[in-house]
C-alpha positions in Angstrom: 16.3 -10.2 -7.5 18.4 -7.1 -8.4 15.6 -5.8 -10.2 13.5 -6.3 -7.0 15.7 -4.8 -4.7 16.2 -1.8 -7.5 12.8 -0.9 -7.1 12.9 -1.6 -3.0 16.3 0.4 -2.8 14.8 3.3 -0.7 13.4 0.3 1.7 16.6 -1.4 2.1 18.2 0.9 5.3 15.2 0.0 7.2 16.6 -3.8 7.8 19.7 -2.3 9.3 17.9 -2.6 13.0 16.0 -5.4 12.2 19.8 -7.7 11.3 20.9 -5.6 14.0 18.0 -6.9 16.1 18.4 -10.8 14.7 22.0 -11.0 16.4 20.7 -9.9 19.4 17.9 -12.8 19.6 20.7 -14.9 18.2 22.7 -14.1 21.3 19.8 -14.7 23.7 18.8 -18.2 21.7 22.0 -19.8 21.0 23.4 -21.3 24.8 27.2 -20.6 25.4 30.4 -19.2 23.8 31.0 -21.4 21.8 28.0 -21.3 19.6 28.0 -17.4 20.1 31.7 -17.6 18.8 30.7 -19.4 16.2 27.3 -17.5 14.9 30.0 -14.6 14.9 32.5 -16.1 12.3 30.0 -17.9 10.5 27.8 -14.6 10.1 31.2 -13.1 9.0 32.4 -15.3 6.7 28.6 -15.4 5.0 29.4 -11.4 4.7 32.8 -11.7 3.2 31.7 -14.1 1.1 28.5 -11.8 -0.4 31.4 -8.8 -1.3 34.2 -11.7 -2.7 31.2 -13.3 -5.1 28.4 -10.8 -5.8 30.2 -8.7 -8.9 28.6 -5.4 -7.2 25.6 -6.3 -7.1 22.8 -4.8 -4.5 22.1 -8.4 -3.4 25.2 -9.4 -2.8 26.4 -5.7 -0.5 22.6 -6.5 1.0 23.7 -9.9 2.4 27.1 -8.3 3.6 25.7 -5.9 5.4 22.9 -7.8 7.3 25.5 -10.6 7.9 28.2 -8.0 9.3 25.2 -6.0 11.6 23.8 -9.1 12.6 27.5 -10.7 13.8 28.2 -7.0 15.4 24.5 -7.0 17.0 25.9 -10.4 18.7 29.4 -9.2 19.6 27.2 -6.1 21.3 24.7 -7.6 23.2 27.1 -10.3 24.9 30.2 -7.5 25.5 27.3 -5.5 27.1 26.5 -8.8 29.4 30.3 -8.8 30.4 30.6 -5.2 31.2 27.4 -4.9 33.2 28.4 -8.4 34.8 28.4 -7.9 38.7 28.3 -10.3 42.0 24.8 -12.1 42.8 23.8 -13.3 46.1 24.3 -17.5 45.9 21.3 -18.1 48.7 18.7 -16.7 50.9 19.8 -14.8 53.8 18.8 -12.7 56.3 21.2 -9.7 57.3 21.7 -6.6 58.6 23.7 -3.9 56.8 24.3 -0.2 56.2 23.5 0.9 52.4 23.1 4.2 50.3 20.0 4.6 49.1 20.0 4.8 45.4 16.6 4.9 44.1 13.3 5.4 45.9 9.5 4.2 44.0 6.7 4.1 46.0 4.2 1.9 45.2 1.3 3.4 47.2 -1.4 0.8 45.7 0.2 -1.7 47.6 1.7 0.2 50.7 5.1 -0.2 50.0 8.0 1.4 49.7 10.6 -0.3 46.5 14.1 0.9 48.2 17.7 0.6 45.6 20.4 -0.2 47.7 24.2 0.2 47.7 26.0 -1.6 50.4 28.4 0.2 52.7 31.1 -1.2 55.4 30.2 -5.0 57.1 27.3 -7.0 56.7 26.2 -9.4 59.0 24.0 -12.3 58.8 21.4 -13.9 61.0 23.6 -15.7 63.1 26.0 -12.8 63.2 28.8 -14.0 60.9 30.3 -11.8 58.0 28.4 -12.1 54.9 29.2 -10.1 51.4 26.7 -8.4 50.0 26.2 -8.2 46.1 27.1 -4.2 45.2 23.7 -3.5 44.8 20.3 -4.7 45.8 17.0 -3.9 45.6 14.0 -4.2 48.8 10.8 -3.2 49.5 9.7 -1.6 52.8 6.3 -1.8 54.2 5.0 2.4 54.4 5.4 2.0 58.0 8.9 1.1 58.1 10.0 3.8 56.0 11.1 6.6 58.2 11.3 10.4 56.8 14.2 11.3 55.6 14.6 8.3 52.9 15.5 9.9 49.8 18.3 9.3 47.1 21.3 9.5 48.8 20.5 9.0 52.1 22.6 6.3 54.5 20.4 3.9 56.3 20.9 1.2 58.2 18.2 -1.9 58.2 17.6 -5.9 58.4 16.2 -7.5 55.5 15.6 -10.9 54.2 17.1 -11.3 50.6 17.5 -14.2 47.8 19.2 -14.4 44.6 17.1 -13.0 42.0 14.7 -15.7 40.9 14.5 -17.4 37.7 11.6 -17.8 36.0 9.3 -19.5 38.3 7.8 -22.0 35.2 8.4 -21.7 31.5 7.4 -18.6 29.7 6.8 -16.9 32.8 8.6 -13.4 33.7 12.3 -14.3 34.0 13.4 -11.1 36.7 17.0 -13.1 36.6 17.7 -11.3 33.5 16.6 -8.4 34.0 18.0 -8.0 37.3 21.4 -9.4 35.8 21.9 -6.7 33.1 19.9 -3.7 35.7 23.1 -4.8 37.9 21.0 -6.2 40.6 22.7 -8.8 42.7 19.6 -9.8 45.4 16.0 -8.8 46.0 13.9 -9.1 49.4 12.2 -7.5 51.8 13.2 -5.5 54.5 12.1 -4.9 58.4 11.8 -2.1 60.6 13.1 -0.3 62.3 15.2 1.7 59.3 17.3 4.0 60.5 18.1 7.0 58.4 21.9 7.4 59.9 22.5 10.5 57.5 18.9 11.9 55.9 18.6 12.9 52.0 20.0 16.4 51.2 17.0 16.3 48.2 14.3 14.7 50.5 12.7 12.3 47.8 14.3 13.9 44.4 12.2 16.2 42.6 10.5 12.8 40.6 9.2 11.6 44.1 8.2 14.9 45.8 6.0 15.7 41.6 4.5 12.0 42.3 3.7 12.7 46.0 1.9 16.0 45.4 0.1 14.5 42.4 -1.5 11.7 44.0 -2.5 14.2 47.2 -4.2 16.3 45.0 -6.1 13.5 43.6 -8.2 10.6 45.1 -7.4 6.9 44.3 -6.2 5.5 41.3 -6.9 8.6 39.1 -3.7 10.0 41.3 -1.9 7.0 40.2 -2.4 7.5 36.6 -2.0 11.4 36.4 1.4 10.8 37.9 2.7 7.6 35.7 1.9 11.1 33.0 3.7 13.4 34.6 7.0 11.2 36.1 6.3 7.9 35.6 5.7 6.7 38.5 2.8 3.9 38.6 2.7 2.7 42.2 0.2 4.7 42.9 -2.4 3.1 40.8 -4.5 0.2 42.5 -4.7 -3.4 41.4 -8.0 -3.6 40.0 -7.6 -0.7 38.2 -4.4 -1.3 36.7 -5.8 -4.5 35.3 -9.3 -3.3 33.5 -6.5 -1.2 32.0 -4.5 -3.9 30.5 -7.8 -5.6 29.7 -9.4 -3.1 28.2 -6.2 -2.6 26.0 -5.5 1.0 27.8 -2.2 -0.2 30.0 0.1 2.0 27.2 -1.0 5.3 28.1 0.8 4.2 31.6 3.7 4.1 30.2 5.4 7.2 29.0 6.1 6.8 25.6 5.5 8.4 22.3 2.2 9.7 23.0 2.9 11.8 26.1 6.3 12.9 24.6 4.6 14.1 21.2 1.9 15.9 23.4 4.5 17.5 25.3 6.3 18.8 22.1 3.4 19.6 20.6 2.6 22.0 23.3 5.8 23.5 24.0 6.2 24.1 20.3 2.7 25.8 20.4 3.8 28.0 23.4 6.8 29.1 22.3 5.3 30.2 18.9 2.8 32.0 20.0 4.4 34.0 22.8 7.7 34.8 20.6 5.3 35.8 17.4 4.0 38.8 20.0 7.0 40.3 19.1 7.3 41.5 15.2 10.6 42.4 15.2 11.5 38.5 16.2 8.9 37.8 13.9 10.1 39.3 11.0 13.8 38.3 11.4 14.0 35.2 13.6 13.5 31.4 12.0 10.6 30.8 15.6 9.8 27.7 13.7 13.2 26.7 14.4 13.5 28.0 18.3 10.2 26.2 18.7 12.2 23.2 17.7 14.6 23.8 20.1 12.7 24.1 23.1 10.4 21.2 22.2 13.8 19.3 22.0 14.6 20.6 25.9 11.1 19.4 26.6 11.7 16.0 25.4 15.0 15.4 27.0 13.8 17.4 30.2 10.6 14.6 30.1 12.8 11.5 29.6 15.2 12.6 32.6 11.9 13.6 34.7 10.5 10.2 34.4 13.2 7.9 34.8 14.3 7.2 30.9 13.0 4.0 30.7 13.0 2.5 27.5 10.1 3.3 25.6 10.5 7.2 27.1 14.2 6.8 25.5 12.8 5.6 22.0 10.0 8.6 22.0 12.8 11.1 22.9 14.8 9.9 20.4 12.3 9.7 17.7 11.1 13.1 19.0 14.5 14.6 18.3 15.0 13.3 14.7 11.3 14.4 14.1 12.3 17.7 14.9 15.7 17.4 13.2 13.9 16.6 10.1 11.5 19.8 10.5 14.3 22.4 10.8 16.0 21.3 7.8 12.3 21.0 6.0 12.4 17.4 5.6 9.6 14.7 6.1 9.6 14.1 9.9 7.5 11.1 10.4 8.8 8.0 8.2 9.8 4.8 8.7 13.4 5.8 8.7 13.3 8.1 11.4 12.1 5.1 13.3 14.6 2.7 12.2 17.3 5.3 13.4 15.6 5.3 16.6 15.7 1.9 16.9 19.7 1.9 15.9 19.8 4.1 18.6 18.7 2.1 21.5 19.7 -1.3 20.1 23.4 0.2 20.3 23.0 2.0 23.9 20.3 -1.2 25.5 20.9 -3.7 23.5 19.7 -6.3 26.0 15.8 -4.3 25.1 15.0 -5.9 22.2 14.2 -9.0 24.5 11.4 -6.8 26.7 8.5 -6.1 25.9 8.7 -2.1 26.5 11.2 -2.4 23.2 9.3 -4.5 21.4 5.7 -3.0 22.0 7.1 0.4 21.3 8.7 0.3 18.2 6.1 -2.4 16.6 3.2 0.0 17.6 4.9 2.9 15.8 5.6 1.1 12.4 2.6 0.1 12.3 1.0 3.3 12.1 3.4 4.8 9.8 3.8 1.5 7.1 -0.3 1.6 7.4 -0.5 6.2 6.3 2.3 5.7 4.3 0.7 3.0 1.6 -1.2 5.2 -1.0 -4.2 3.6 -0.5 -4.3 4.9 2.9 -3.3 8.2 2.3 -5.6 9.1 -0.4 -8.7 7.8 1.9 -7.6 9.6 4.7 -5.3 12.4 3.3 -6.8 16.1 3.2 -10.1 16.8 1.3 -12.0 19.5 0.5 -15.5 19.0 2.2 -17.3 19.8 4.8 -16.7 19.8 8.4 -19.1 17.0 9.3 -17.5 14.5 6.4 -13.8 15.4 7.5 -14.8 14.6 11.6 -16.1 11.0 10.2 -13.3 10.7 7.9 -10.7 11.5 11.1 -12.4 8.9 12.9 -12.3 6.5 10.5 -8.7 6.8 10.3 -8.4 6.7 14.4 -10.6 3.4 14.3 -8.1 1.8 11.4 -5.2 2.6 13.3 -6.5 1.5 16.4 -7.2 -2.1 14.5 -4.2 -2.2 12.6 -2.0 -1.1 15.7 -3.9 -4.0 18.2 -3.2 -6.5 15.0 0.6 -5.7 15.6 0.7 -5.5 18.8 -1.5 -9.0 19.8 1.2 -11.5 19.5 3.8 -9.5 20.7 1.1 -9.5 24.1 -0.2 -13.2 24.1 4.0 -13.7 23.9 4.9 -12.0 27.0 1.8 -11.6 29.3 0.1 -14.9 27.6 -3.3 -12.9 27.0 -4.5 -10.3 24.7 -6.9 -7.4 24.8 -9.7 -7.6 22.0 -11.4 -4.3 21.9 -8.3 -1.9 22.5 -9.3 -0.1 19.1 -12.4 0.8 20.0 -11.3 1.9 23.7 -8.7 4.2 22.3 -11.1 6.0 20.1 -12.0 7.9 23.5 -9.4 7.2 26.1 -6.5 8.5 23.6 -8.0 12.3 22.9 -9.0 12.1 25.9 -5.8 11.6 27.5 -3.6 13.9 25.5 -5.8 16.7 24.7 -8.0 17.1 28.2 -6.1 15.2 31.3 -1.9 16.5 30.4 -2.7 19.9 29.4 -5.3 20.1 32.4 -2.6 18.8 34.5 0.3 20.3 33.1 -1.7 23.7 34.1 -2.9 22.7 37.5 0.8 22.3 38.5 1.8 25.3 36.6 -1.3 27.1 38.8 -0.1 25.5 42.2 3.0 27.5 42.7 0.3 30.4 43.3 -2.1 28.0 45.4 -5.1 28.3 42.4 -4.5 24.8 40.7 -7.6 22.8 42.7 -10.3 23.8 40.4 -8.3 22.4 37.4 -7.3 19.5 40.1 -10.9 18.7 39.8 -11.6 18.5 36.6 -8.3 16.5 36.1 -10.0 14.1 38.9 -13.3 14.0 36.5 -11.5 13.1 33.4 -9.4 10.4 34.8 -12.4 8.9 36.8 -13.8 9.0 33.3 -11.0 7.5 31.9 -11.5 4.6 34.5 -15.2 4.1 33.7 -14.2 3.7 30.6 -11.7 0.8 31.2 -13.6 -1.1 33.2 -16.8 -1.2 31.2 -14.3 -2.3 28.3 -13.1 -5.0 30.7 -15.9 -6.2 31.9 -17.5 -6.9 28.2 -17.6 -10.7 27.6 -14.7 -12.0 25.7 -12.6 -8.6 26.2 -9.6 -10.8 27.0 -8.4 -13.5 25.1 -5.8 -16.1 26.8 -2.9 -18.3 25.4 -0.6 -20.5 27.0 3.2 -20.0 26.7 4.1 -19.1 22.8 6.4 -21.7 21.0 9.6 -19.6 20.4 9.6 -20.3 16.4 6.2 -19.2 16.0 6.6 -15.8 17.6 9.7 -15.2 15.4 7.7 -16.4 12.5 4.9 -14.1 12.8 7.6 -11.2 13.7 9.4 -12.2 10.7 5.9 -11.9 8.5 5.1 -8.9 10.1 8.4 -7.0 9.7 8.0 -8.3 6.1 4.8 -6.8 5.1 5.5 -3.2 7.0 9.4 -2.6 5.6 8.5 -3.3 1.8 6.5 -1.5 -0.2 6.1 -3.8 -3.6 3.7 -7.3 -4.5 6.4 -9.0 -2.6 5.3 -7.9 0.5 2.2 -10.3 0.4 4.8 -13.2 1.0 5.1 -12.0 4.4 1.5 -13.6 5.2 3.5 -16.7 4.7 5.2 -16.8 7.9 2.7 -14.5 9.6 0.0 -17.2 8.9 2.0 -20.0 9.9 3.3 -18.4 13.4 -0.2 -18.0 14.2 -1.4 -21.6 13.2 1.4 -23.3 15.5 0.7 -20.5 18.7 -3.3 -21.1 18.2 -2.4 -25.3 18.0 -0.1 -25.6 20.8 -2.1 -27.2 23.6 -2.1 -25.7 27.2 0.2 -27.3 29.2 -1.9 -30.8 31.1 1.1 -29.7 34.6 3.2 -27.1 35.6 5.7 -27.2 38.6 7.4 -24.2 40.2 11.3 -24.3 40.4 10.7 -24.9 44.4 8.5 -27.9 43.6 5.8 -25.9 46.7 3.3 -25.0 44.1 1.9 -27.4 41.2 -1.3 -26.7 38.4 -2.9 -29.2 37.2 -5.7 -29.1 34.3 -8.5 -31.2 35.5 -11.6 -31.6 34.0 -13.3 -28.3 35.8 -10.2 -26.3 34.3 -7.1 -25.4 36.0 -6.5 -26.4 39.8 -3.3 -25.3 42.3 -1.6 -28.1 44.7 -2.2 -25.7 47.9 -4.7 -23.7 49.3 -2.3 -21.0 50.6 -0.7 -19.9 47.2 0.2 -16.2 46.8 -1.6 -14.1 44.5 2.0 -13.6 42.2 1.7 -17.8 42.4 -1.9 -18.5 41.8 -1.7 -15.3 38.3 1.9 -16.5 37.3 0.6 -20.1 36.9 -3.3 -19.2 36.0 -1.2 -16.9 32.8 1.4 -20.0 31.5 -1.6 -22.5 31.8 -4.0 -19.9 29.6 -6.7 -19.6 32.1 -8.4 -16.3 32.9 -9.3 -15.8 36.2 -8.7 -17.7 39.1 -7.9 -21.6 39.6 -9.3 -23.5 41.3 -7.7 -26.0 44.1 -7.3 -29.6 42.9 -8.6 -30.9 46.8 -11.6 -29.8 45.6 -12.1 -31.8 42.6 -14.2 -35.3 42.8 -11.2 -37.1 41.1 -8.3 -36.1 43.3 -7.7 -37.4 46.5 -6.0 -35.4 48.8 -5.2 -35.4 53.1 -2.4 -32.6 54.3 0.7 -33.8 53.1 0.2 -35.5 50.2 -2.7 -35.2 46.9 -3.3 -38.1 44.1 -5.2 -37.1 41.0 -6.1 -39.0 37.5 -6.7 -36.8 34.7 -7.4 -37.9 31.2 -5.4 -36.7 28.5 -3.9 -38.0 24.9 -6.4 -41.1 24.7 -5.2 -42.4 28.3 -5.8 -41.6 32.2 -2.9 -40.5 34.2 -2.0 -40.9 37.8 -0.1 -37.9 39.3 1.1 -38.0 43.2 2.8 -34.7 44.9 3.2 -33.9 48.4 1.7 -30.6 50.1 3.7 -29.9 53.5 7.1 -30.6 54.4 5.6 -33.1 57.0 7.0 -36.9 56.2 4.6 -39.4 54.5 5.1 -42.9 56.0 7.8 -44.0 53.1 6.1 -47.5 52.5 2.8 -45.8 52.0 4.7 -43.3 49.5 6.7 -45.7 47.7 3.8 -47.8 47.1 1.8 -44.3 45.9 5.0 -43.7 43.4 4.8 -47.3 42.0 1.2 -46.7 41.1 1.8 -42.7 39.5 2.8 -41.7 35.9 4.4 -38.6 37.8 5.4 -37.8 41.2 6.0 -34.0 42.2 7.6 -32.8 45.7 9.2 -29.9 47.2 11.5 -32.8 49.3 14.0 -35.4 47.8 11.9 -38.3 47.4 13.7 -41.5 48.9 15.7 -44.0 46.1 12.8 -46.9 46.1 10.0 -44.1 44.6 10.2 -44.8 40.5 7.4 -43.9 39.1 6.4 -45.2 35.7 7.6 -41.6 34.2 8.8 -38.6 35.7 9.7 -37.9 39.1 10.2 -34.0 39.9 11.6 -33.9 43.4 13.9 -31.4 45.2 17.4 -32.6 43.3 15.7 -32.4 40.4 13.9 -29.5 39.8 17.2 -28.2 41.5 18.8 -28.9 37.8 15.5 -28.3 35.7 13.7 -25.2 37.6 10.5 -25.0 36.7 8.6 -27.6 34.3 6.0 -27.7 32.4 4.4 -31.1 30.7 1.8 -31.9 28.3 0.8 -35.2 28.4 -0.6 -35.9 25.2 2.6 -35.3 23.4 5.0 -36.1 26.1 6.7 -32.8 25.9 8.5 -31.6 28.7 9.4 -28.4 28.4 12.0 -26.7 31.6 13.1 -23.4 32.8 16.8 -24.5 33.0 19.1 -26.6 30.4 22.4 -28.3 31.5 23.9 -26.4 28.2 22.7 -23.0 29.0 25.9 -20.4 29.9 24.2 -17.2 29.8 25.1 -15.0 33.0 22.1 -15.3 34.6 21.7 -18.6 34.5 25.5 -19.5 35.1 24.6 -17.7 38.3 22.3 -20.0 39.0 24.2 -23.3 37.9 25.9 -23.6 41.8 22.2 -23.4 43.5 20.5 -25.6 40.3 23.6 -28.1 40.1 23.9 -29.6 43.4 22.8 -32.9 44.6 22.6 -34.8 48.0 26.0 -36.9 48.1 25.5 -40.5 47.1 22.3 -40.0 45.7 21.4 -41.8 42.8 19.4 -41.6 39.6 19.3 -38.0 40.2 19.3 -38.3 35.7 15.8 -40.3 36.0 13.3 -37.8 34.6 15.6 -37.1 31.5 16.4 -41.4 31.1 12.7 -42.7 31.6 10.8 -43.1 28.7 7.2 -41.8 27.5 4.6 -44.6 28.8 3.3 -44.6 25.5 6.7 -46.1 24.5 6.8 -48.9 26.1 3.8 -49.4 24.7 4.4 -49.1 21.2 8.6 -49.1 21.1 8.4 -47.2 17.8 7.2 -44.0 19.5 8.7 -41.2 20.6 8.5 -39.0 23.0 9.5 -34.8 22.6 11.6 -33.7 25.5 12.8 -30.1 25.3 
């Protein structure tokens, strides 16, 4: 081992992030304070324990230090928890109140206006009773409603309907609680005119909102949408349709600012600034303009990240940007692995609640990627400079763009079916065009029609801007519409993403044979995502909306679900496309309150009963429906004499679950909320989750029944998690 990790010494730094990164998952894994505590001392104790026993050995300061950055990656990520900790609204209300405006993001695709609050003075509620107001909130305006003068810093006064923010709706879906717990959001909703602007913006919209607004007026649809998510950001702008033959066509990360516009944007600030200061001889001759040009490309990347809202993935780029450029002025390598790994110190220290996004995550594993893939010496003496001729180095460059684009959509696939539950197939092949395309025709186009509109001459370039990105478009939705361009998953078994992150990190970060071991885990990750089965039901936290997989595929509960409903469900269940509705199939049985299916699934038929409308169902004729289900589903509390044979997933209990999901054939139920889980987010939710109708009993009777197949064969046993 010591000889091993002699000849890996140079790789060794670049698991600092990664143990960094494992005590932040550990943090997000492990339920309360007291296991946090003890992963903390334990981790610890393992380091102490290296340095007391290894002799001075490399091993033995290798474990220490992953042991002591993993416990201090834990320690980080929950003090950060605590210090960001604010109130959160405890129930839906409707109120009336005067707020600052923080933070204004149109979203002109779907006429709306996404408004940040901060709440000023009394706050009333429907009934006209006192109400407090978390310190900050978030709502969205219809267009309409939002009158002129809405800006950051403004002081309006408006009614809105707002709920705590919601968990996620079923397992493995988006979990906004989160989020909005560590963005210091206490409620979300949606707000009605009239707004009143009681004292108007001093900046109007910011100078981020009036650079969006003049993009997308100087271009038509969508292609306005995308040349301003370059320039600020800002995506709102961009329609539905569009924005998903982007994601399908594997094109969705030039929306996001990242390392590709800032490296275009240093790139040609660098370029500018050397060729106008070489004009001169005298700075020529006795100025380092390398190093100025290093400079200003540095102001260009901050100046970027501030302009377009430092998200997360802009913050990594700058970062990496700026120890790129370090490395150049003191004539060091500037793209290697190391740089990266510094970046991602950065960040992890800063945000350490990213790791668990998928900006972070994305981001980074994109970027190691490419460099691990040009730094192996096979790689670079393929690829590297060669003296031939001009057609033989073009094929060679796009040989090398097509290999990145593979290896890159390799790394980046389970990191995608993890999060968004799909996967785009021919994203190598769609970058080939869409990336020169983007950084050397539509920004410095773009760049010079706003340079060329303080003079009133930009719309010639405005046009060809509008040609390239409707070109762009094209592009995407021929890639999209190509059969099999998509490939869906249902939710991702926690162990076998971290296996195949754990193989990948492995295979990237060393550079000797034992890097093939990472297949290992990378191989087995994959096996157990691609043999988890679909889940056979899902439930939504309300117990309003319910999929179930039928023989024609996936089918919802009610006909009136919302397009977020019928795509979060249709996602977790791996379907693509739309559902279908389950009173539409020849084997359920449904009137307007209530539906009864049988669906065949792990060698037997089951029976599953839910109710549709909160209208009563005559409760003999339910009872007698329950006594005859596997599994009875409702929005209501069911009354005590409904037992069904297995589960029964009514109002108190999905109240301490949230949302479920079940497959049948194994008996696994899987649930949004556990009864051990103290993470702030969810200890927010514990007083809404927790409570239960006085006197009611077997409120416990989903977690105490058994598996049918038990009874049936006592030695059996049935996987609850």
């Amino acid at each position: 081992m010591e000889r091993w990790l002699e000849a890996e010494r140079d790789q060794l730094i670049l698991w600092l992030p990664v143990a960094l990164g494992a005590g932040i998952a550990l943090w997000f894994a492990l339920p309360d304070a007291t296991a946090w505590r003890t992963a903390i001392l334990l981790l610890s104790a393992i380091g102490c324990a290296a340095l007391a026993t290894g002799r001075g050995g490399r091993a033995a300061r290798v474990i220490a230090i992953g042991a002591l950055a993993a416990a201090a990656g834990l320690a980080l990520v929950w003090a950060r928890a605590d210090r960001v900790a604010a109130p959160v609204l405890q129930r839906p209300t409707v109120a009336t109140f005067a707020a600052q405006v923080e933070r204004v993001e149109p979203l002109a695709a779907r006429a709306l206006v996404r408004v940040t609050l901060l709440p000023v003075g009394s706050v009333t509620d429907a009934r006209g009773e006192a109400l407090d107001l978390p310190p900050r909130v978030r709502v969205n305006l219809a267009e309409a409603d939002a009158p002129k003068g809405l800006g950051e810093g403004a002081m309006i006064r408006l009614r809105a309907r707002l709920m705590p923010p919601p968990l996620p709706a079923v397992p493995g879906a988006y979990d906004f609680a989160r989020v909005a717990w560590f963005a210091g959001l206490g409620a979300t909703g949606r707000g009605f005119g009239p707004v009143v602007v009681t004292t108007p913006a001093d900046g109007g919209s910011g100078l981020r909102g009036r650079l969006s607004a003049h993009i997308t007026h100087s271009l038509d649809g969508s292609a306005g949408g995308i040349a301003a998510a370059l320039a600020t950001g800002d995506i709102g702008a961009i329609g539905e349709d569009d924005s998903e033959a982007m994601r399908r066509a594997g094109l969705a990360h030039l929306l996001s600012v990242s390392g590709l516009h800032i490296t275009a944007a240093v790139t040609a600030t660098m370029l500018i600034v050397m060729r106008l200061l070489a004009l001169s001889p005298w700075l020529a001759l006795r100025v380092r303009l390398p190093l100025v040009a290093a400079v200003a490309g540095a102001g260009a990347a901050i100046g970027y990240t501030l302009l377009t809202g430092a998200q997360v993935p802009t913050i990594r780029s700058c970062v990496a940007a700026l120890l790129v450029l370090a490395a150049l002025a003191i004539g060091r390598q500037a793209v290697t692995l190391r740089a990266l790994a510094m970046g991602a110190v950065i960040v992890l220290l800063a945000l350490p609640e990213a790791l668990a996004g998928p900006s972070f995550q994305l981001s980074f594993a994109a970027i190691a990627a490419i460099v691990a893939l040009h730094e192996h010496p096979r790689i670079t003496a393929l690829f590297g400079p060669h003296e031939e001729g001009a057609a033989r180095r073009l094929a060679r460059a796009l040989g090398s763009l097509l290999l990145t684009g593979i290896v890159v959509e390799a790394a980046l696939m389970p990191i995608a079916v993890y999060h968004f539950h799909r996967a785009g197939l021919y994203g190598a092949v769609a970058n080939i065009v869409a990336i020169p395309l983007t950084t050397f025709v539509v920004m410095p186009l773009e760049a010079a029609a706003l340079l060329l509109d303080a003079v009133e001459l930009g719309a010639p370039l405005w046009w060809l801007v509008q040609q390239a990105l409707d070109l762009l478009l094209w592009l995407a939705h021929l890639v999209a519409a190509v059969p099999g361009a998509v490939r869906s998953l249902p939710a991702m078994p926690d162990g076998a993403y971290a296996a195949m992150v754990g193989g990948g990190l492995w295979i990237a970060l060393w550079r000797t044979r034992w890097r093939r071991l990472g297949l290992v885990p990378l191989l087995f990750g994959a096996s157990w995502a691609l043999a988890t089965p679909a889940p056979d039901l899902l439930v939504t936290g309300d117990g309003r909306h319910v999929a179930v997989r039928t023989a024609a595929g996936l089918a919802l509960l009610r006909d009136r679900a919302g397009d977020y409903v019928r795509d979060t469900l249709a996602e977790n269940g791996g379907l693509i496309g739309e559902p279908s509705w389950l009173s539409d199939q020849p084997d359920a049985r449904c009137s307007r309150d209530l539906c009864m299916t049988d669906i065949t699934a792990g060698a037997r038929t089951w029976r599953i009963v839910a109710t549709r409308s909160l209208y009563p169902v005559p409760t003999a004729a339910l009872i007698a429906a329950c006594r005859s289900a596997d599994i009875v589903v409702s929005e209501r509390g069911l009354p005590r004499g409904c037992m069904p044979r297995w589960l029964r997933l009514d109002r108190w209990t999905l109240q301490r679950t949230g949302g479920v999901a079940v497959t049948l054939g194994t008996g696994r139920v899987t649930t949004v909320l556990s009864p051990g889980d103290r993470h702030p987010w969810r200890v927010q939710a514990a007083p809404r989750a927790f409570t239960h109708r006085p006197g009611f009993r077997g409120r416990d009777h989903v977690w105490r029944a058994r598996h049918p197949d038990e009874r049936q064969d006592p030695g059996s046993q049935a996987q609850h998690s």
